[in-house]
C-alpha positions as CSV (number, residue, x, y, z in Angstrom):
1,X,26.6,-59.3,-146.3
2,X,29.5,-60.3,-144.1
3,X,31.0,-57.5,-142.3
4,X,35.0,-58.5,-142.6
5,X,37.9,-56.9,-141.0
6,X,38.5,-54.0,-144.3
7,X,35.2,-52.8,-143.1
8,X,35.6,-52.4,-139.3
9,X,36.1,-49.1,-138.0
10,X,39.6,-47.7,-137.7
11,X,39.0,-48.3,-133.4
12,X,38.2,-51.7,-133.7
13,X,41.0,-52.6,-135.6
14,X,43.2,-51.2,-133.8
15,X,42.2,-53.0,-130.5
16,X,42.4,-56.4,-132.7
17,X,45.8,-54.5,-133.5
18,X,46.6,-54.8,-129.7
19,X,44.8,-58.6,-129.3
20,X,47.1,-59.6,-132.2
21,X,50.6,-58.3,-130.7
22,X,49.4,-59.2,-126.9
23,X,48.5,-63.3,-128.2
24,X,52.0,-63.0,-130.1
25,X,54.1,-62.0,-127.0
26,X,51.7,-65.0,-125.5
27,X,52.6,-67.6,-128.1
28,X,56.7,-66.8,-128.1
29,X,56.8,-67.2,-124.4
30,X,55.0,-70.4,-123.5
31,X,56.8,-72.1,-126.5
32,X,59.9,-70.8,-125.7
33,X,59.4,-71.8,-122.3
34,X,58.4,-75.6,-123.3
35,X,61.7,-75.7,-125.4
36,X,63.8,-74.2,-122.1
37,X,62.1,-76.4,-119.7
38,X,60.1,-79.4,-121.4
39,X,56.3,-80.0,-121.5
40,X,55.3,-80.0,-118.1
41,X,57.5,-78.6,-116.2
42,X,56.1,-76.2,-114.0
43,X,55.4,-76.8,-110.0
44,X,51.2,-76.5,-111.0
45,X,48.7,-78.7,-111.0
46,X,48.6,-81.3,-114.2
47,X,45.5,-79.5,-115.8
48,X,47.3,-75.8,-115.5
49,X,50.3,-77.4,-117.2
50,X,48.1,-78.9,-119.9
51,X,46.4,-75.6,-120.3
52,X,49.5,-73.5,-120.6
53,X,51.2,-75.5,-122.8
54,X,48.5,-75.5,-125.3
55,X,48.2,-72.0,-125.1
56,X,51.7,-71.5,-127.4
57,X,51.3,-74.6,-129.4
58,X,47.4,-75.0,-129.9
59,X,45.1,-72.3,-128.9
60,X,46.7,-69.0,-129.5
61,X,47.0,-69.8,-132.7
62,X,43.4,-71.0,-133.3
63,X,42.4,-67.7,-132.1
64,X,44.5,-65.5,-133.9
65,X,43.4,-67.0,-137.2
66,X,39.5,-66.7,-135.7
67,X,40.4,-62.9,-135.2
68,X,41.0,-62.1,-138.6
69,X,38.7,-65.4,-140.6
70,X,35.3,-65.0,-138.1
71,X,36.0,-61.8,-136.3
72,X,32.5,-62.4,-134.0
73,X,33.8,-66.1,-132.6
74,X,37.2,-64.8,-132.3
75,X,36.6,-62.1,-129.8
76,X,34.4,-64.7,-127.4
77,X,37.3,-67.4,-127.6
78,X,39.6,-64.8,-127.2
79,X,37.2,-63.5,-124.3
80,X,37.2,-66.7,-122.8
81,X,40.7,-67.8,-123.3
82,X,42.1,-64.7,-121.7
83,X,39.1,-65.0,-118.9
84,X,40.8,-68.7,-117.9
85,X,44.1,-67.4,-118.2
86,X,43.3,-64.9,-115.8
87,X,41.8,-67.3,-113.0
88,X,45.3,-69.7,-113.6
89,X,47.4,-67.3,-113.6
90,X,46.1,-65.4,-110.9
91,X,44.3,-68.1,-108.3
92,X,46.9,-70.8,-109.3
93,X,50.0,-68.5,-108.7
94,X,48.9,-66.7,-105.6
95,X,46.9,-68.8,-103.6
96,X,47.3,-72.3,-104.7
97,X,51.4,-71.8,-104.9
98,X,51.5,-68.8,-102.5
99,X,54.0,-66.5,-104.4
100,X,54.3,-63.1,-103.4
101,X,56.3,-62.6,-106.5
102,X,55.6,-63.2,-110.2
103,X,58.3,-62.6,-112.8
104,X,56.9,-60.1,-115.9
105,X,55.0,-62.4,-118.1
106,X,52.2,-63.0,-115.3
107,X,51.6,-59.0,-115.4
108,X,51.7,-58.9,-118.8
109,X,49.0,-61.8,-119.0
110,X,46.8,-60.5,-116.4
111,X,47.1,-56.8,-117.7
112,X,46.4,-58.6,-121.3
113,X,43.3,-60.0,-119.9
114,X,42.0,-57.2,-118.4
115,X,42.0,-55.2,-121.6
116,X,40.7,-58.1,-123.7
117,X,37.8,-58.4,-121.1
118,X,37.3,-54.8,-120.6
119,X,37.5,-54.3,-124.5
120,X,35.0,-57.2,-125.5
121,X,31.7,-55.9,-124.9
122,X,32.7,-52.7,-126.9
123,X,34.3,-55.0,-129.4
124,X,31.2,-57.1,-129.9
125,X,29.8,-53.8,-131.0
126,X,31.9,-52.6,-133.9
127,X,32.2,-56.2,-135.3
128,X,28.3,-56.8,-135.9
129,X,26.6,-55.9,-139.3
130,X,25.5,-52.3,-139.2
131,X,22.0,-53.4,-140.4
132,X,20.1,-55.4,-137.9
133,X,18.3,-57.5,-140.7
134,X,21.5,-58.7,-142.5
135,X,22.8,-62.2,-141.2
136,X,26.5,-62.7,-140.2
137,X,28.0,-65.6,-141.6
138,X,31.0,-66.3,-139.9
């Protein structure tokens, strides 16, 4: 029997809840940034560019649907989405660029990562089968 997302527990969808409205605000602001500034634009290196421009146009999207259609390959691409997003946004802005200051986005996306990090191992949980000898088709 596949466990779907009617049959997780009232805490596990609402952190999905939180994943879903977190990948939005994500999504909205690198597109909108592309259509304010072009592809890219930014003052990083080529591969952080390519990275954060498929973010609103190619992987966010990906992983919302994998949230919801294959709940238990969503939360490790959402895992390690959010896990490079972190090391860009944190390594590339502060050390490679040597920015003391960030405007609000790159505190929401590293306080966004956090709790998707913090949240997966508990998440990987609640989305399994509750019977060990049923298979998870996902």
């Amino acid at each position: 029997m596949v466990k779907q997302f009617k049959d997780f527990p009232l805490f596990a969808k609402s952190i999905i809840f939180f994943y879903t409205v977190g990948y939005l605000v994500m999504l909205i602001y690198h597109i909108s940034e592309v259509i304010n500034l072009g592809f890219f634009s930014r003052n990083v290196p080529f591969v952080v560019n390519i990275w954060y421009d498929a973010l609103g146009f190619l992987i966010i999207p990906i992983v919302l649907v994998l949230l919801y259609a294959r709940p238990q390959i969503g939360l490790v691409t959402s895992a390690v989405v959010m896990m490079i997003t972190f090391i860009f946004d944190a390594l590339i802005r502060y050390i490679l660029l040597d920015e003391s200051y960030a405007n609000w986005f790159y505190f929401f996306e590293i306080s966004f990562a956090i709790l998707v990090m913090a949240s997966f191992p508990v998440m990987r949980f609640l989305v399994k089968p509750k019977n060990a000898s049923e298979k998870y088709y996902a």
